[in-house]
Backbone as a ProteinNet text record, in pm:
[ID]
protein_1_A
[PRIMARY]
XXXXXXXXXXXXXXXXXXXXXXXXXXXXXXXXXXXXXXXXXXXXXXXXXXXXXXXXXXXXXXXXXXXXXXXXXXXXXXXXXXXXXXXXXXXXXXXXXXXXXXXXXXXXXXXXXXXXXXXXXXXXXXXXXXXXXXXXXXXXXXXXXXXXXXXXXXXXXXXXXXXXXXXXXXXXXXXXXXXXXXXXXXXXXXXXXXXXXXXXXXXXXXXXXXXXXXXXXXXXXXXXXXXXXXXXXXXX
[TERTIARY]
9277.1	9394.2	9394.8	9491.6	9512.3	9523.2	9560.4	9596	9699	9827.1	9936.3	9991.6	9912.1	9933.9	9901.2	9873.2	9856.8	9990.6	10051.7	10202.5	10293.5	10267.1	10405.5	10417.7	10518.3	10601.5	10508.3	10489.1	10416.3	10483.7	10626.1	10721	10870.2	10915.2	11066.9	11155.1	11264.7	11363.9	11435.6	11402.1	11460.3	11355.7	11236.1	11181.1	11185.7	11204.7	11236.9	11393.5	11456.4	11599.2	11549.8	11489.8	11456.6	11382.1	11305.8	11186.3	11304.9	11359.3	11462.6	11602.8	11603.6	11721.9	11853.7	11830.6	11953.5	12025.9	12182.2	12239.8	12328.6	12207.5	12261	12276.8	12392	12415.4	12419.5	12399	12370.1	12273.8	12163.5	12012.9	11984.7	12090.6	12146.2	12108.1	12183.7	12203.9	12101.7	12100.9	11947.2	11801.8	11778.2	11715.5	11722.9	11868.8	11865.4	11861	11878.1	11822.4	11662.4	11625.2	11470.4	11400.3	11481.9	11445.9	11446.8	11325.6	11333.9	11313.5	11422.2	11392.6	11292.6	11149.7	11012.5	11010.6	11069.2	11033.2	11110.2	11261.4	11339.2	11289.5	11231.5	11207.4	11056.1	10961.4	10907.5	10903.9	11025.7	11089.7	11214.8	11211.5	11369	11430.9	11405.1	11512.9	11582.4	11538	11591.6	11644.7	11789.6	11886.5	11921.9	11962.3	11956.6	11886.5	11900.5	11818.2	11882.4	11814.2	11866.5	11979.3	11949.4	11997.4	12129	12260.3	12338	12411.9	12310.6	12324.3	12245.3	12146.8	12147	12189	12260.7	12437.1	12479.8	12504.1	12630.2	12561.9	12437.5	12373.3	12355.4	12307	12339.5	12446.2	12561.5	12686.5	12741.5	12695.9	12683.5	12636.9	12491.7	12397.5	12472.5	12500.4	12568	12670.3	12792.3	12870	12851.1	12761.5	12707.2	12585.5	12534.9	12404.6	12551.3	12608.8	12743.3	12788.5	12808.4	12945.7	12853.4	12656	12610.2	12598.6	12514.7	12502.1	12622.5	12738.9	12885.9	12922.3	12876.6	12864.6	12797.8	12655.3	12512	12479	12551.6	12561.1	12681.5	12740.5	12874.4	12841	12759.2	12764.2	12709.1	12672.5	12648.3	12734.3	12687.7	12754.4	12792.6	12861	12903.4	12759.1	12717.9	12594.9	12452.8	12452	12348	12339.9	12448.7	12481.4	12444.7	12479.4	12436.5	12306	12230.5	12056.5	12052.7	12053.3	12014	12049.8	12169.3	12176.5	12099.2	12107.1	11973.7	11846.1	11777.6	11638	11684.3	11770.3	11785.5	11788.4	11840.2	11869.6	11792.5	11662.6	11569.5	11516.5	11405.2	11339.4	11233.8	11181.1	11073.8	11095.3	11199.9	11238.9	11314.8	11405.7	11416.5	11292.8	11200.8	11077.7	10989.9	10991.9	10932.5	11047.7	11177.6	11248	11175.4	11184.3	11150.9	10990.3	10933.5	10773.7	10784.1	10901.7	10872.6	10974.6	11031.5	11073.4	10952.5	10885.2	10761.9	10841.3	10915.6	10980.4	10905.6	10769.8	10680.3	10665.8	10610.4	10572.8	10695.7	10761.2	10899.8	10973.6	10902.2	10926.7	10936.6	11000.5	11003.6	10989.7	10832	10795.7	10773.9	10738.1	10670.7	10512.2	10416.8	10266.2	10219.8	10304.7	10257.5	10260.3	10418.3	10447.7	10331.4	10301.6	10194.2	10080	10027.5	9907.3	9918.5	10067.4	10038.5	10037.2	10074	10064.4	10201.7	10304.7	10456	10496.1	10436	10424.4	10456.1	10381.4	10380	10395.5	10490.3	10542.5	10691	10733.1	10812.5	10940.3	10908.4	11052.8	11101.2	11027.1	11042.8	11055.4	10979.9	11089.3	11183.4	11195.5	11365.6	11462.1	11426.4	11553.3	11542.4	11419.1	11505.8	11561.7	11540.3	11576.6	11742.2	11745.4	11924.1	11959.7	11923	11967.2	11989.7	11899.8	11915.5	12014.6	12058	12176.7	12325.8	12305.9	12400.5	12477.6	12376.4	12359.1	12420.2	12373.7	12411.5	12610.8	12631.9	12773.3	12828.2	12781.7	12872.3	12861.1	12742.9	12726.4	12825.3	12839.5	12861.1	13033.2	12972.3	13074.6	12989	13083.9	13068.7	12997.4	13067.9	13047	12832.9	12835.9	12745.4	12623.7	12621.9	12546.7	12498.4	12609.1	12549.8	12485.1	12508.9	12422.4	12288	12268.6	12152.1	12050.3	12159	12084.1	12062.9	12132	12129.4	12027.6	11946.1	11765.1	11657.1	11692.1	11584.2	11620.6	11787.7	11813.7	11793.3	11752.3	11760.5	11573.5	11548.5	11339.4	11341.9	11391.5	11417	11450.6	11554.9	11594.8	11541.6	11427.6	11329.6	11310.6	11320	11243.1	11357.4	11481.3	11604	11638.5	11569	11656.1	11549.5	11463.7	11421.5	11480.4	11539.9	11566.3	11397.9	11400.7	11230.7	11239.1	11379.8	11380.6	11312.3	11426.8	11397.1	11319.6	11281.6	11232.1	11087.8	11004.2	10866	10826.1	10818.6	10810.6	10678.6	10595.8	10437.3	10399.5	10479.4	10392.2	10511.6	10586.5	10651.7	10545.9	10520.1	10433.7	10310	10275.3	10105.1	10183.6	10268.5	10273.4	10307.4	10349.3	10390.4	10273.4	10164.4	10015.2	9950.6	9954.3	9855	9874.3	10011.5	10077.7	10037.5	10003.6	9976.7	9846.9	9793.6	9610.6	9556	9651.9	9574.7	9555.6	9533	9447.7	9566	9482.8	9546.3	9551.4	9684.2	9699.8	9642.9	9623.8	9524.3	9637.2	9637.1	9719	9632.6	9636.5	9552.1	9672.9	9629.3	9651.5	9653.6	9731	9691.2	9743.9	9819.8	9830.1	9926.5	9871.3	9928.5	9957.9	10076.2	10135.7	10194.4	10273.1	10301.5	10219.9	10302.3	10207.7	10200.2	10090	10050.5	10151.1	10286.7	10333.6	10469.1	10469.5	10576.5	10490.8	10414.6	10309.6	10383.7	10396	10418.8	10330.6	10330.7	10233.5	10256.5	10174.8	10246	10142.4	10153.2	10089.9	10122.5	10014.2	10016.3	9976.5	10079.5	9988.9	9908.9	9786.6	9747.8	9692	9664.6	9642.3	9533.2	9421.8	9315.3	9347.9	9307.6	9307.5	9443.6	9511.6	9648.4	9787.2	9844.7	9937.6	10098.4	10129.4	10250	10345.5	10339	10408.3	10367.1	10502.1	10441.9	10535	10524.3	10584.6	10572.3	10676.6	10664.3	10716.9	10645.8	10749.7	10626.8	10676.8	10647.7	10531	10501.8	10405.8	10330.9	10170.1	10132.2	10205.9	10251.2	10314	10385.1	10524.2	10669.7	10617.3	10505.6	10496.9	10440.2	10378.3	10302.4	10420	10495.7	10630.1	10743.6	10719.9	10785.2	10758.4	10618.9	10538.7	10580.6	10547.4	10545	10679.8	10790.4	10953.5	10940	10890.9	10964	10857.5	10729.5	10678.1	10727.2	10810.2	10899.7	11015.8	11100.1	11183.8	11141.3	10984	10956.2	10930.7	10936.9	10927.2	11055.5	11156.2	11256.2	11314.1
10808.5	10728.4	10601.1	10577.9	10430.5	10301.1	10228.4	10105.9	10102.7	10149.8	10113.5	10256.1	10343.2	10483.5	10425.1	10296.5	10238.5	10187.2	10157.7	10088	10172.3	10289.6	10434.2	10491.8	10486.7	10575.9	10674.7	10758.5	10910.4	10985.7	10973.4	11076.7	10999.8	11106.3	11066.4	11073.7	10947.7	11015.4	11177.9	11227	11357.8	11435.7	11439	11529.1	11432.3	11329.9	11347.1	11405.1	11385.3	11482.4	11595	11661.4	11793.9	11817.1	11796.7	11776.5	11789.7	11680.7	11672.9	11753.5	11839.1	11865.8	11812.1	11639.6	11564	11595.8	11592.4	11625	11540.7	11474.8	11355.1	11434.9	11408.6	11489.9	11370.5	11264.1	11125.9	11017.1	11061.9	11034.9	10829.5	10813	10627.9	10596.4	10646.5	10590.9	10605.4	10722.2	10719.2	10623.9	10643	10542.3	10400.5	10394	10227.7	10199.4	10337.5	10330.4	10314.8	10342.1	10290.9	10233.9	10087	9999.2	9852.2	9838.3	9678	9545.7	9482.8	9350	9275.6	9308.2	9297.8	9380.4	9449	9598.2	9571	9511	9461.6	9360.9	9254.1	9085.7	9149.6	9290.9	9320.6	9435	9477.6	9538	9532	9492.5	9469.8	9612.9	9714.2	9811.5	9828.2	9771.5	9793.3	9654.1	9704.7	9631.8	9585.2	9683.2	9651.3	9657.5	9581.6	9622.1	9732.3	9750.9	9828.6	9707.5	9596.8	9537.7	9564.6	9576.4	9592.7	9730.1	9876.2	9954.5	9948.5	9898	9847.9	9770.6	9706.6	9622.5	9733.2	9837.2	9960.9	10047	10127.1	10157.6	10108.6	10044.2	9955.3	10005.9	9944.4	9981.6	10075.3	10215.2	10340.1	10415.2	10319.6	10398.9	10339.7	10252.9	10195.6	10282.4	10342	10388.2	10507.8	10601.5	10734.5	10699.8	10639	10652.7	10646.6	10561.5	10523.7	10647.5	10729.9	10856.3	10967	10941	11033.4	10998	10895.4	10893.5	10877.9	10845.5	10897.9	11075.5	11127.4	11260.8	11333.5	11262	11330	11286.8	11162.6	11125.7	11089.5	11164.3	11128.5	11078.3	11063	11045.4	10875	10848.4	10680.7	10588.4	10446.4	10352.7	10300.7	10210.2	10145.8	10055.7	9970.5	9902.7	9964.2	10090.5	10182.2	10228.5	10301.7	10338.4	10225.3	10098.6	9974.4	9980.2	9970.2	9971.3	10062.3	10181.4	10298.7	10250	10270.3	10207.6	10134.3	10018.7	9881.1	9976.5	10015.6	10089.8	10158.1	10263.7	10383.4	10304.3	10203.6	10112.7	10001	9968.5	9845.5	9906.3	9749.6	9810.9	9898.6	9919.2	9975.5	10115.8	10152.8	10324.6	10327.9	10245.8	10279.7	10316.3	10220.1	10284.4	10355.3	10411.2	10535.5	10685.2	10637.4	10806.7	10794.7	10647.6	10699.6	10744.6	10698.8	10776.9	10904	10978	11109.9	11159.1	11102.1	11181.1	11089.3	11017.6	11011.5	10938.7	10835.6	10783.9	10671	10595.8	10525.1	10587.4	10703.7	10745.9	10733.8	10721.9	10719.3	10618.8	10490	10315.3	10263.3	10212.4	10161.3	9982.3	9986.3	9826.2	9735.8	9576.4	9517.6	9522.7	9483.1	9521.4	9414.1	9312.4	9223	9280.5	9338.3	9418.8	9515.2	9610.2	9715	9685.2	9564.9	9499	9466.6	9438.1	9420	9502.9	9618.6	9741	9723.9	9720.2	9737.9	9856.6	9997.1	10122.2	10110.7	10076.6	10076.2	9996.6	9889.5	9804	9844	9817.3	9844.7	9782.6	9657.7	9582.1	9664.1	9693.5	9760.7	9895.2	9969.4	10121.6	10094.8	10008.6	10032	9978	9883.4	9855.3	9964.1	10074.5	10162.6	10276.3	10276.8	10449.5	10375.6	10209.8	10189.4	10240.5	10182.9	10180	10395.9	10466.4	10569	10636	10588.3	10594	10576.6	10455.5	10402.8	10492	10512.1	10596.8	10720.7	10781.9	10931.9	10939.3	10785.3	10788.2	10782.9	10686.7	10686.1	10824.2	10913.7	10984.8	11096.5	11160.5	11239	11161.1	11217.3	11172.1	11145.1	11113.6	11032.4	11165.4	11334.8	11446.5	11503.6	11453.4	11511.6	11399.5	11281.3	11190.2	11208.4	11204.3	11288.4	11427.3	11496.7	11594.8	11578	11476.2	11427.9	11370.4	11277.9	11184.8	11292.1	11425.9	11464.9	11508.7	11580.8	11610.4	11537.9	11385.4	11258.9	11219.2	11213.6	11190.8	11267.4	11396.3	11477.7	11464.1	11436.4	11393.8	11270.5	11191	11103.2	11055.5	11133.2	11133.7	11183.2	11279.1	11274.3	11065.6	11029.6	10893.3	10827.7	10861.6	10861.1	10954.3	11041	11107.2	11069.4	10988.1	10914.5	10793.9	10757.4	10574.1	10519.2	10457.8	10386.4	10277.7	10238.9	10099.9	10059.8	10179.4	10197.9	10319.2	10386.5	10509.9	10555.8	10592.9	10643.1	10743.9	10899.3	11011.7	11058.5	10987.6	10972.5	10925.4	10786.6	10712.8	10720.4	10819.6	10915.1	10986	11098	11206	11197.5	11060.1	11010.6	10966.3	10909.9	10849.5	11000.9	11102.2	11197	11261.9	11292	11397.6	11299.1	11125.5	11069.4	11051.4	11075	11057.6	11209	11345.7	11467.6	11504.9	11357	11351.7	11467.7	11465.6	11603.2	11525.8	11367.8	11267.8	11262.5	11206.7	11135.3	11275.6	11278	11404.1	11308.2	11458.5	11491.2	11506.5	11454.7	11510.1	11563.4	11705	11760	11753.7	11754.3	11814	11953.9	12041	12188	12271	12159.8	12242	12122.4	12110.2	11979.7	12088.3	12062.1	12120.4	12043.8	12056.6	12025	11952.1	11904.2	11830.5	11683.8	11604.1	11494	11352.5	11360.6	11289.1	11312.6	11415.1	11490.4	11565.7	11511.8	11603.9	11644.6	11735.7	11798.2	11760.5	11760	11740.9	11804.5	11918.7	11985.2	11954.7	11877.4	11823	11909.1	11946.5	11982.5	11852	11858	11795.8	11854.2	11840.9	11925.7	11835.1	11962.4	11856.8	11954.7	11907.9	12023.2	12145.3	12105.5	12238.1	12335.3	12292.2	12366.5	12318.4	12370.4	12316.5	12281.9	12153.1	12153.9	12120.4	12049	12052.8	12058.4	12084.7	12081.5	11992.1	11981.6	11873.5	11873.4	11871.1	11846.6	11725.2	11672	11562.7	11520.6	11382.3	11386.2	11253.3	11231.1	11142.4	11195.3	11125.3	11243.6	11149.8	11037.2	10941.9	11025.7	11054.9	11106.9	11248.7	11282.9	11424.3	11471.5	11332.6	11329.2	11274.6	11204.7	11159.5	11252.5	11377.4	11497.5	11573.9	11631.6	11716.4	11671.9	11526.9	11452.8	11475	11464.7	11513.1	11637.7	11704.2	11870.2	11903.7	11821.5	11838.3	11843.6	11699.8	11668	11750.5	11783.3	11885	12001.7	12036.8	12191.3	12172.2	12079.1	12025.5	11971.7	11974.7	11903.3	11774.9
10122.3	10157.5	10074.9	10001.7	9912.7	10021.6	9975.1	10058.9	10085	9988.7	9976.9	10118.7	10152.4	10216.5	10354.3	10378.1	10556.2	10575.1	10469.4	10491.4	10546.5	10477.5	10465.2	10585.8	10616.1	10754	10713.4	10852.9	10868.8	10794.4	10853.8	10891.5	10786.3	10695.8	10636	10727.3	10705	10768	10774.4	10607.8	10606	10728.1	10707.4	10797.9	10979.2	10965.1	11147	11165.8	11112.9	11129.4	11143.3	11075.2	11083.8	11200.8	11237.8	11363.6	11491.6	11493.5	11635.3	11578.5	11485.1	11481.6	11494.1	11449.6	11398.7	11330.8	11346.9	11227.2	11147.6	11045.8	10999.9	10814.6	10789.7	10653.6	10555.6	10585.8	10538	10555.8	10475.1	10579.6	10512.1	10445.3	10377.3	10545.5	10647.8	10791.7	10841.3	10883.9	10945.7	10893.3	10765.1	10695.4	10737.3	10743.7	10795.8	10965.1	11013.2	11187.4	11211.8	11080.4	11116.4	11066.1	11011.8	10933.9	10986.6	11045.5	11083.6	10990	10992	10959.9	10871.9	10918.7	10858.5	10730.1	10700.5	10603.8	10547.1	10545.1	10427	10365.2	10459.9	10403.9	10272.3	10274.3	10194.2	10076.5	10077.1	9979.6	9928.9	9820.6	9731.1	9750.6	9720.9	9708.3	9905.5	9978.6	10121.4	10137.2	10151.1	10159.9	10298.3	10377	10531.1	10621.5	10702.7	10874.1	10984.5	11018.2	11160.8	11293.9	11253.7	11370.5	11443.6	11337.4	11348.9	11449.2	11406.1	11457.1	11631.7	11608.8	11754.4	11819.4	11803.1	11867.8	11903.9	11827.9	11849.9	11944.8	11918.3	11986.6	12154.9	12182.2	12314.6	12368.7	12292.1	12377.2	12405.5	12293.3	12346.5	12449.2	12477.8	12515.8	12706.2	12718.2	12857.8	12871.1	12829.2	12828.7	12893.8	12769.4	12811.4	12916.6	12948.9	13056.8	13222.1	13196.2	13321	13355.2	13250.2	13256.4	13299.6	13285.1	13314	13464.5	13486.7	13641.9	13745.8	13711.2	13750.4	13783.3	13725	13720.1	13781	13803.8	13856	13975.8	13979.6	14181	14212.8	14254.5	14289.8	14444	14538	14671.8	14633.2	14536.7	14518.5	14476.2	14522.9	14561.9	14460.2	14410.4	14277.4	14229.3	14375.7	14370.6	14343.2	14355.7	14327.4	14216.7	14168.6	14006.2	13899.6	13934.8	13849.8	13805.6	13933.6	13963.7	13851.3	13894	13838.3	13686.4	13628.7	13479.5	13406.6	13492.4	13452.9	13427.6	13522.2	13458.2	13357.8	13341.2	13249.7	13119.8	13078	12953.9	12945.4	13065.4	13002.6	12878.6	12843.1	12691.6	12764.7	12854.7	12868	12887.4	12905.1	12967.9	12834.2	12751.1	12633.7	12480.9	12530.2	12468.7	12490.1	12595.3	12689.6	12591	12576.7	12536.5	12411.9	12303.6	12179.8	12164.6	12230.2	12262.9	12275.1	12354.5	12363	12222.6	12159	12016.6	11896.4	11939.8	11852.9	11737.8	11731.2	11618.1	11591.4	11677.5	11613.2	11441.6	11482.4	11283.6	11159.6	11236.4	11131.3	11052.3	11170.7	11135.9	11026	10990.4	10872	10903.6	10875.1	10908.6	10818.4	10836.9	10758.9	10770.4	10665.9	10699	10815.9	10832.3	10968.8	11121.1	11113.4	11231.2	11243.8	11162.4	11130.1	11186.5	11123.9	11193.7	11332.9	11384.5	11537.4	11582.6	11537.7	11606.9	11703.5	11560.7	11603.5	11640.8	11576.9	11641.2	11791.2	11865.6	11966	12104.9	12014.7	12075.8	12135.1	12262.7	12303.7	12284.1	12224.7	12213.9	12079.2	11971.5	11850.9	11875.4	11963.6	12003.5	12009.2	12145.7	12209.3	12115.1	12041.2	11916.8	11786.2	11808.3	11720.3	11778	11948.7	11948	11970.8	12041.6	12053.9	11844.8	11787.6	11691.2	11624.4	11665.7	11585.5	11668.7	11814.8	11879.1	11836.6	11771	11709.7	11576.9	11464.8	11384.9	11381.3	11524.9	11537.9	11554.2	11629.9	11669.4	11529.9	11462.7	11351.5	11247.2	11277.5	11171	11267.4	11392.1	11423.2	11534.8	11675	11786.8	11904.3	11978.3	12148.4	12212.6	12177.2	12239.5	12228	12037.1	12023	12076.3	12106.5	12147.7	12258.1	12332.7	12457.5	12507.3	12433.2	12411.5	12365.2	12250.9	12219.3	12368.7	12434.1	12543.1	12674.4	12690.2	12826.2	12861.4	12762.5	12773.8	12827.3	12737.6	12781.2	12902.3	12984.8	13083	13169.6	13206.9	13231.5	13283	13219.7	13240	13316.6	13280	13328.6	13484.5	13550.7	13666.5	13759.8	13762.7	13901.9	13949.1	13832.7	13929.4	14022.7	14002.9	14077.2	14187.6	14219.8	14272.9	14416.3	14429.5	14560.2	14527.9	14644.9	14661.9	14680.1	14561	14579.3	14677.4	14675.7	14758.3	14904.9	14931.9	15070.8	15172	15102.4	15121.9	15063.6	15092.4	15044.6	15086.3	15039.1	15115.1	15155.3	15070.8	15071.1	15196.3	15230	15319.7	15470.6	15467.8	15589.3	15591.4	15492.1	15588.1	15595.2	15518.9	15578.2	15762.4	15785	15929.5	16029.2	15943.5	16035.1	16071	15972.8	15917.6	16035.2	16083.1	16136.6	16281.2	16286.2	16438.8	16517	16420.3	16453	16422.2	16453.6	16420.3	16338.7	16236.7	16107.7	15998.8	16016.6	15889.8	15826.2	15704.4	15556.3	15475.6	15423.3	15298.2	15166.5	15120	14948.6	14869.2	14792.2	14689.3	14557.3	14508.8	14413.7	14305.6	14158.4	14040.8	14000.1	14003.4	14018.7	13841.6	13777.4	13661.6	13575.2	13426.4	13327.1	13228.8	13186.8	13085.1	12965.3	12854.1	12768.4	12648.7	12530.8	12465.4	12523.1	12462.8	12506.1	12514.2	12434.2	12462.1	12552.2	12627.5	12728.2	12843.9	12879.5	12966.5	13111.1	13173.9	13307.6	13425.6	13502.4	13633.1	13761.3	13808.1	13923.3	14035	14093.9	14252.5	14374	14420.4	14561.2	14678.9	14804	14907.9	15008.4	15040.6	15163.3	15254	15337.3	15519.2	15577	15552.2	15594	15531.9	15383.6	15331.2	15274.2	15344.5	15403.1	15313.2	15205.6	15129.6	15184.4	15226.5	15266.1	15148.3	15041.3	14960.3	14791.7	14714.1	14570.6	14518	14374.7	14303.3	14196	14071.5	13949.5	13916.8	13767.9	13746.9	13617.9	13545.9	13450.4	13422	13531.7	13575.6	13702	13737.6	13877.6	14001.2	13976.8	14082	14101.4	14020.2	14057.5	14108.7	14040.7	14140	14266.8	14299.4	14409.3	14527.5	14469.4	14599.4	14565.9	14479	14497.1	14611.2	14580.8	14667.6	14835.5	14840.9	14937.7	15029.5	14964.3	14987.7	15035.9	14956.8	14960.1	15072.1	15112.8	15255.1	15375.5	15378.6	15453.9	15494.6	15381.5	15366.3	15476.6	15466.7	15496.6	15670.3	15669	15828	15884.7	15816.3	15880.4	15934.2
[MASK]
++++++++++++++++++++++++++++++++++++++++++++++++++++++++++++++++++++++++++++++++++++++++++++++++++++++++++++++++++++++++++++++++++++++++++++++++++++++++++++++++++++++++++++++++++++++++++++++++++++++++++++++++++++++++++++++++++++++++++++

């Protein structure tokens, strides 16, 4: 490995298009969706930043995240749908999607960012996956964007579909399991799937042995206050 080979994106833009099956027939854009700031101020031939497209991005990404959870809960409140939005579009669940399309390798940084280990910084995901958002609108449409986003949203929404607020399904059927003096439930790990940066988690709960519920989800939390639900559920 040279020196100059610690600087270089993993991954081309041509081959992450290819990877996620983007269909960018003008990879000028995409290029500049994954070009921060830092990485122009150290190369003359890079002309732009990404910033711009993450302005656009953003405002896409509110639009379509609105029209999805409009769609996907219709029994919720105007005040609930908000909530829900706000998480779906912080930086941290925005740098959580680009983690799972792995666009750290694709960055186009400066060697300072690099050294901080901008990879894996979340304020620098989430301003590139808004930005390769952005990108896709202008390269494509509103139709195909969302198609892009309905997958990641789609993983995403187990952590919605309990009210965390007010509700804990865990610590219901610990009070139900203790009021029917059959103790504190176990929650086991019974099977991890996928690759390492999309991993599965299928949780069982039991009660002496005895399996009352299961649970998938994409963390062992969300699958353990799955299991925990669909316990409840089986009891009525």
């Amino acid at each position: 490995m040279t020196f100059e080979s610690v600087w270089t994106p993993e991954e081309t833009p041509a081959e992450l298009a290819a990877r996620l099956s983007l269909p960018f027939f003008d990879l000028r854009l995409l290029t500049r969706a994954l070009t921060h700031r830092s990485y122009v101020n150290e190369h003359d031939e890079a002309l732009l930043d990404n910033e711009r497209l993450e302005f656009l991005g953003d405002a896409v990404l509110d639009f379509l995240v609105g029209a999805w959870l409009y769609n996907h809960y219709p029994e919720k409140a105007e005040g609930e749908l908000t909530r829900m939005r706000s998480s779906l579009v912080r930086t941290e669940q925005l740098a959580e999607f680009a983690r799972q399309l792995n666009l750290g390798r694709a960055m186009r940084l400066g060697r300072g960012e690099i050294q901080a280990g901008g990879r894996q910084r979340d304020i620098l995901l989430c301003a590139t996956f808004e930005a390769l958002v952005g990108a896709l609108f202008l390269q494509t449409d509103i139709n195909t964007v969302q198609d892009f986003m309905n997958e990641l949203l789609e993983k995403s929404s187990e952590h919605f579909l309990l009210p965390q607020d007010s509700f804990d399904p865990k610590s219901t059927f610990q009070e139900w399991s203790q009021a029917n003096k059959l103790g504190i439930p176990s929650y086991v790990t019974v099977n991890t799937s996928g690759p390492d940066h999309d991993r599965l988690f299928e949780v069982q709960v039991l009660l002496e042995g005895k399996v009352y519920g299961t649970g998938a989800g994409h963390s062992k939390q969300v699958a353990s206050r799955v299991a925990a639900l669909n316990a409840l559920e089986s009891l009525n």
